[in-house]
N, C-alpha and C positions, 0 to 999 in steps of 0.2 A: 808514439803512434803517429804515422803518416796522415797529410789530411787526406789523400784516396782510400784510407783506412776507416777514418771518420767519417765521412760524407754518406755512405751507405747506412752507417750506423743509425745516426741521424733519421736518416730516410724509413730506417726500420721502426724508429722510436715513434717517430710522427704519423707511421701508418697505423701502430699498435693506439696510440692516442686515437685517433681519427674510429677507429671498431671500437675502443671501447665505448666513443662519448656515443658512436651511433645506437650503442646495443645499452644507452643507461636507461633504466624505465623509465616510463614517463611521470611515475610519481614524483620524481625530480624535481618537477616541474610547480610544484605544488606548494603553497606555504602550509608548514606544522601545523596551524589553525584558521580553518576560512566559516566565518559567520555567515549563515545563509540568510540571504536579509527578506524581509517577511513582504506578505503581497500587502500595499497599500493603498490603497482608492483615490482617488484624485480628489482633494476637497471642494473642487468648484463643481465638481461630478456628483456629489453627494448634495450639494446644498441645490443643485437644481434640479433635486428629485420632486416627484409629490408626494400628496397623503397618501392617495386611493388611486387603483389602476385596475383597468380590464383586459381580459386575455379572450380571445376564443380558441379552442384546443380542439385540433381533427385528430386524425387516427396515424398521422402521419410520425415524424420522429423527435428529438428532442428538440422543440422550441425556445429558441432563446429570445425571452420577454425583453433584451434590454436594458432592465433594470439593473444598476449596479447595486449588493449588496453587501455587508459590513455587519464584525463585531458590534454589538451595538444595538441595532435596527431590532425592532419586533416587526411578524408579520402576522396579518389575520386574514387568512383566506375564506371565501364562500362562495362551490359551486354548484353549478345549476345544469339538467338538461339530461338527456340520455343518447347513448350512441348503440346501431345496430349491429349487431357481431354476425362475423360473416357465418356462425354457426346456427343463426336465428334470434340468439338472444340479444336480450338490451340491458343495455348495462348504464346502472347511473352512475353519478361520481364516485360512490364507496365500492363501484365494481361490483362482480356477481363471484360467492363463493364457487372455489375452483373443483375441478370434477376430476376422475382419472385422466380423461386425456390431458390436461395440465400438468400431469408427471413427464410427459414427455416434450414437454414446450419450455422455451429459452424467452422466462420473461427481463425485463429490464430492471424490476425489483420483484423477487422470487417469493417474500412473505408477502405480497401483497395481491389481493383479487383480480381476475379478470378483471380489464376495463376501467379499472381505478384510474383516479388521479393522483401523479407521481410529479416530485421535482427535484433538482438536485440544485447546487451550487458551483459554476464553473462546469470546465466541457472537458476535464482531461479524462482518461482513465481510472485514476483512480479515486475519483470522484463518488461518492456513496452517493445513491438514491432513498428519496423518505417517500412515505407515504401523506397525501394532504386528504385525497377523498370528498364527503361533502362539504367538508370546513377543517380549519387547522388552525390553531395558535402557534406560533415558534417564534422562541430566540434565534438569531442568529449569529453562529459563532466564526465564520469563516467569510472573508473580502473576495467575492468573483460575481458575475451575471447569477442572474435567476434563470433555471429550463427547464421547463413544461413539457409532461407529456404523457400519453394515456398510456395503461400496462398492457400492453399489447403485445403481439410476437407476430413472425413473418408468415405463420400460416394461420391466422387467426386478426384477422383486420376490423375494422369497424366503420361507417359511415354516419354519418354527421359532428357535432362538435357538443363543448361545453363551454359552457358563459360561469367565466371563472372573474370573480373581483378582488383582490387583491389593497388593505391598507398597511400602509409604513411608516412607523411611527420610532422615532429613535429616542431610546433610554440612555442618557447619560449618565445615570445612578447605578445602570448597569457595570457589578464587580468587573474589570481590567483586569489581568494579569499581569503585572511585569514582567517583560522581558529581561530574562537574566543576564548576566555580564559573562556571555561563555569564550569570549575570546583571553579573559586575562583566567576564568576560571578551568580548560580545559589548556592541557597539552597532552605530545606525542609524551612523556614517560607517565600518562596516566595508564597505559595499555602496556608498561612494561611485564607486570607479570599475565597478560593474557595471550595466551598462543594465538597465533596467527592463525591457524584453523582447527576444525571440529575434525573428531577421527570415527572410527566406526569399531565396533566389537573387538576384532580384529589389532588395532591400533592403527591401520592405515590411514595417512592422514586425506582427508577431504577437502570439502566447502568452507571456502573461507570466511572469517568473523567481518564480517562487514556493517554493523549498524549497535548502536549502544542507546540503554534508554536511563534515563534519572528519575529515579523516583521509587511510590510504595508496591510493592505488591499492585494492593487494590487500584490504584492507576493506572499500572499496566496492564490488569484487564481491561480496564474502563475504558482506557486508551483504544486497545484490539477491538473493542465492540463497537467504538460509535464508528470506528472505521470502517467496519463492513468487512472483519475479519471473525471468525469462531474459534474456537476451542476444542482443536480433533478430539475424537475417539481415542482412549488408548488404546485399545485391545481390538482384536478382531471381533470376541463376541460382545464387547460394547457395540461395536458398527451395528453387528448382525439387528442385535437389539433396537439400537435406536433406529437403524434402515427401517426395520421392521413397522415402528409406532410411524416414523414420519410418513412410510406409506400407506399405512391407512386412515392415518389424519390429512393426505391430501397432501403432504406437505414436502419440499425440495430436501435432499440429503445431499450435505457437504460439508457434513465430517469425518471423512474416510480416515481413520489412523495414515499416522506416518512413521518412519521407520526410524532405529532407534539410533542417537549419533552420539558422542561423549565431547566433556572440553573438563577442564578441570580434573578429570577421573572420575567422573560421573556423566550418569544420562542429563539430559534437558529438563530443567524443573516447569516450562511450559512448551505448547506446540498452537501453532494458528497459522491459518489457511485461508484463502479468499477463492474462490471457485464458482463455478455457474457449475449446475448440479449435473446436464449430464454430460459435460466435460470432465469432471473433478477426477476420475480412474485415471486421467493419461496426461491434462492441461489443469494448472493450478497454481497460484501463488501460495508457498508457501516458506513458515522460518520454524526455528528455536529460540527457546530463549533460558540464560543462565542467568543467574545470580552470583555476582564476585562479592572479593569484603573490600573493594575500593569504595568510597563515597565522591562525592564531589558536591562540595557546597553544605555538608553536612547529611545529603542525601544519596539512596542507596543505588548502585550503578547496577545496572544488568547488561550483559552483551547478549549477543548471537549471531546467527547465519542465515539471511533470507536468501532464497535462489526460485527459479518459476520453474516446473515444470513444463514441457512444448511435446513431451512424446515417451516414447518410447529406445531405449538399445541394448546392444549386449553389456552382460556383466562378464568386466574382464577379471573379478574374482575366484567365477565358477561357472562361466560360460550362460548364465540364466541371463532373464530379462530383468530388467530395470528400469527406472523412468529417466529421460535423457534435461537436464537443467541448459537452460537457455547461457551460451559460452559469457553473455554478457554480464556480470553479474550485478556491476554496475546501476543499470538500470533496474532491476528489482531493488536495490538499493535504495536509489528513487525514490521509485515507485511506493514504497514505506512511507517515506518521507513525506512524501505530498499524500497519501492517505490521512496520515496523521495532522497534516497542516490542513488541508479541507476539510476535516471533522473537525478545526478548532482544539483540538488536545495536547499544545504544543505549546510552552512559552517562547520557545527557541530553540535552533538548531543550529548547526555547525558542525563543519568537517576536516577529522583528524588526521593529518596524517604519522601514524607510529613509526618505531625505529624499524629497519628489515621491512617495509612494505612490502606485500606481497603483490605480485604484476601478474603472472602466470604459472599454471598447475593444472596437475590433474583432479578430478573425484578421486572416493574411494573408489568407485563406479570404473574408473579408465577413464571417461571423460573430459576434456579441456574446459576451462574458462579463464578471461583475462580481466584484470583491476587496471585501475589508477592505484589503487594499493590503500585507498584512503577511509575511514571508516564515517559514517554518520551518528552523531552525538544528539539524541533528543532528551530534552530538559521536559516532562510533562506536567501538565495542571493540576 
């Protein structure tokens, strides 16, 4: 062979290189096992806290006190004073039980009264809200700021403030967890026999498996509740039912069933949801969750598929409607994640990447979404 023979060839080899490395996923990019390193506090930041602190809380929105907070730390709240609702009423710390028009209002923590006082830990999203009220005792399980702030909503305001005190006192007697050792304990052939996605009646394959959790049963609910996730309905006349009592207890419904998906050859042995109640029909966080016979560390593994609902579109199965999951999936991924690590219910985390990563797909649905291909591994308490 001529080299004017060769030199094209070449030419062709190096362009075919060049498309493939640009079209390799980016999970590529990624090492088999990444330790998510946990939020830490700055020790000079801790030691130059005080005992006791004051807050005054308007009607305004999440106040951030400043304070840095940590594993560790006990708090004792006590507040004082009443605030006027732009509806007439006055509301003390513990709030005023809620009426029908509170069914139809978007509060900031939804079991909790008109007008209460509320705080959470950290500013992200997925951040849960507690209720403090006139007084409150708590552990604290989770390292972020402290933010304040009355349960209020946008057509429903209030006028004046509360005289909130606040003392901080840290237990060092208080149980630790260990932090597990998930980098030498977890790899990509722990997920060899788990399909890379969940399918539907049908067999059509779907929503990919993107998050894993370690542990009992009873800690994976445990885990789902301090996060400020529920436990849907299965059934529709479950809904109907429980719609039913939580409306006339006054109370938000956001446990809409979800529909039914398979992995293993079976349905979901649980389902959880995060939602603001009258979004939950069309906007909502939610997953599944199975149960495999892997362990790890002597403990029992579960997977599933978190994705958020954003809407609505067609069903390219049968032309119907359907709910449309947010293409990123990624970030509901996340989004798990840091729920779980702001409720404190996490020894550890880290993320896997298995063999065949999954980058991009459709739903069952016809709809798109894209990975890093990589799944999140929660070790829980």
């Amino acid at each position: 062979m001529s080299m004017k023979q060769i030199v094209p060839i070449l030419g062709s080899l190096l362009l075919l290189s060049s498309s493939m490395l640009a079209q390799a996923p980016a999970a590529a990019s990624h090492p088999p096992v990444e330790v998510i390193k946990a939020t830490t506090p700055d020790a000079s930041v801790l030691k130059a806290r005080k005992g006791s602190y004051s807050f005054k809380i308007d009607d305004g929105d999440w106040n951030d006190t400043g304070v840095e907070v940590a594993p560790g730390d006990h708090l004792i709240f006590t507040s004082t004073g009443n605030v006027a609702l732009a509806d007439g009423r006055s509301a003390p710390p513990d709030g005023l039980t809620r009426g029908w028009k509170d069914l139809i209002r978007q509060y900031p923590l939804n079991s909790a009264n008109s007008g209460a006082l509320i705080g959470r830990i950290g500013n992200e999203a997925a951040a849960v809200p507690f209720l403090i009220g006139a007084s409150k005792d708590m552990d604290v399980s989770a390292t972020g700021h402290l933010f304040l702030r009355l349960n209020l909503t946008s057509d429903l305001s209030g006028t004046g403030d509360l005289a909130v005190t606040m003392k901080l006192t840290n237990e060092p007697t208080q149980k630790i967890v260990s932090a597990p050792d998930l980098a030498h304990l977890l790899s990509p052939q722990l997920f060899a026999n788990v399909p890379r996605r969940v399918g539907d009646l049908q067999g059509n394959p779907g929503d990919m498996v993107n998050y894993a959790l370690i542990g009992t049963q009873d800690q994976v609910t445990k885990a789902f509740t301090s996060a400020g996730w529920v436990q849907v309905d299965k059934t529709t006349q479950d809904a109907v039912v429980h719609g039913l009592i939580s409306t006339l207890s006054h109370a938000a419904y956001t446990e809409m069933p979800m529909s039914t998906l398979y992995l293993f050859g079976r349905s979901q042995d649980l389902s959880f949801a995060r939602a603001d109640p009258l979004a939950v029909a069309a906007i909502r966080h939610h997953l599944r969750v199975w149960k495999t016979t892997e362990t790890v560390g002597g403990e029992q593994l579960w997977v599933g598929s978190a994705t958020h609902d954003n809407g609505f579109e067609k069903d390219q199965r049968n032309g119907g409607i359907t709910h449309h999951i947010d293409a990123n999936v990624d970030q509901e991924r996340d989004f798990l994640e840091q729920s779980f690590a702001g409720a404190g219910v996490i020894a550890g985390a880290a993320y896997v990447l298995p063999a065949n990563p999954l980058t991009t797909a459709k739903t069952a649905t016809g709809g798109t979404f894209e990975s890093d291909g990589r799944i999140v591994v929660m070790d829980l308490k």
